[in-house]
C-alpha positions in Angstrom: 108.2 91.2 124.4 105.3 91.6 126.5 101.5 92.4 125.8 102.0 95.3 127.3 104.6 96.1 124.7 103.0 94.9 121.9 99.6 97.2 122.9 102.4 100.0 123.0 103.6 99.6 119.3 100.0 98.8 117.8 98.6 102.1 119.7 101.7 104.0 118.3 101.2 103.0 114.8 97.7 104.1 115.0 98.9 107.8 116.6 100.9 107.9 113.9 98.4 107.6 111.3 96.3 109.7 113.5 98.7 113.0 113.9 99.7 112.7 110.1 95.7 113.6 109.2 96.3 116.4 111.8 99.3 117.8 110.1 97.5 117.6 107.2 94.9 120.1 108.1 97.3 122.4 110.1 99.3 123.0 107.1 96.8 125.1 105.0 96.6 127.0 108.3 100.6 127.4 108.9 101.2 128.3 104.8 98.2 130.9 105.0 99.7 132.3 108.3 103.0 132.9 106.0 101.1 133.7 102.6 101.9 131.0 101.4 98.4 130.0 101.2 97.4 127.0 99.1 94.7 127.3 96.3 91.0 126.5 97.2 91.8 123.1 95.3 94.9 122.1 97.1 93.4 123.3 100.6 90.6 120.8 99.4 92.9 117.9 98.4 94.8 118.2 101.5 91.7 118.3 103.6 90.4 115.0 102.1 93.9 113.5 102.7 93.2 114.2 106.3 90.0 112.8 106.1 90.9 109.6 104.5 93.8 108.7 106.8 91.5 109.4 109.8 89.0 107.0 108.1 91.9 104.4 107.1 93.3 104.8 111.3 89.5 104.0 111.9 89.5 101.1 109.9 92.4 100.1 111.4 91.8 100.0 115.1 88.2 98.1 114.3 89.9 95.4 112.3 92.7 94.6 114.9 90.2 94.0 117.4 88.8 90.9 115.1 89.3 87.7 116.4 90.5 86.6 112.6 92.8 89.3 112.7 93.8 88.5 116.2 94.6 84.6 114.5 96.7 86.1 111.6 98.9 87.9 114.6 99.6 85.2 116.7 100.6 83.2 113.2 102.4 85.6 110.9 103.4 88.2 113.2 104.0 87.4 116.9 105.6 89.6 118.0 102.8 92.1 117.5 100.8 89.0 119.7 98.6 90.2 122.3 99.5 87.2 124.0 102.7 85.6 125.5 104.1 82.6 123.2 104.3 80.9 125.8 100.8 81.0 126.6 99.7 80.5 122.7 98.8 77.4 121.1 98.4 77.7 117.3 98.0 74.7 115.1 99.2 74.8 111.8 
């Protein structure tokens, strides 16, 4: 797998958390639309839900950019590895 591959899946996963908070938000919105509206509280629990995984995504993409992280990769999951294996030289 390439590091162009591997930029691929980490950006996906971080959509992904991304569009969840979205749908989140959007649901209120669709449920009102069919009066099925949620009450103050829920609206308010579902609103925080967004918030928080748009702060955990957040979290996210500034901890993979650590170089510590970027160690942990290359040893426990390579395949995520910005870099070839070829090219990598991890002592352990």
């Amino acid at each position: 797998m390439d590091a162009s591959t591997r930029r691929v899946i980490r950006t996906a996963f971080q959509i992904t958390l991304a569009v969840a908070s979205i749908l989140l938000v959007a649901t209120p919105a669709v449920l009102s639309a069919a009066e099925a509206a949620l009450t103050p509280e829920q609206a308010a629990v579902v609103a925080a839900a967004g918030a928080t995984i748009v702060g955990v995504a957040s979290l996210v993409a500034r901890v993979m950019q650590s170089p510590i992280v970027a160690e942990l990769i290359d040893r426990f999951a390579p395949w995520l590895s910005a870099d070839e294996p070829a090219d990598r030289e991890i002592e352990g």
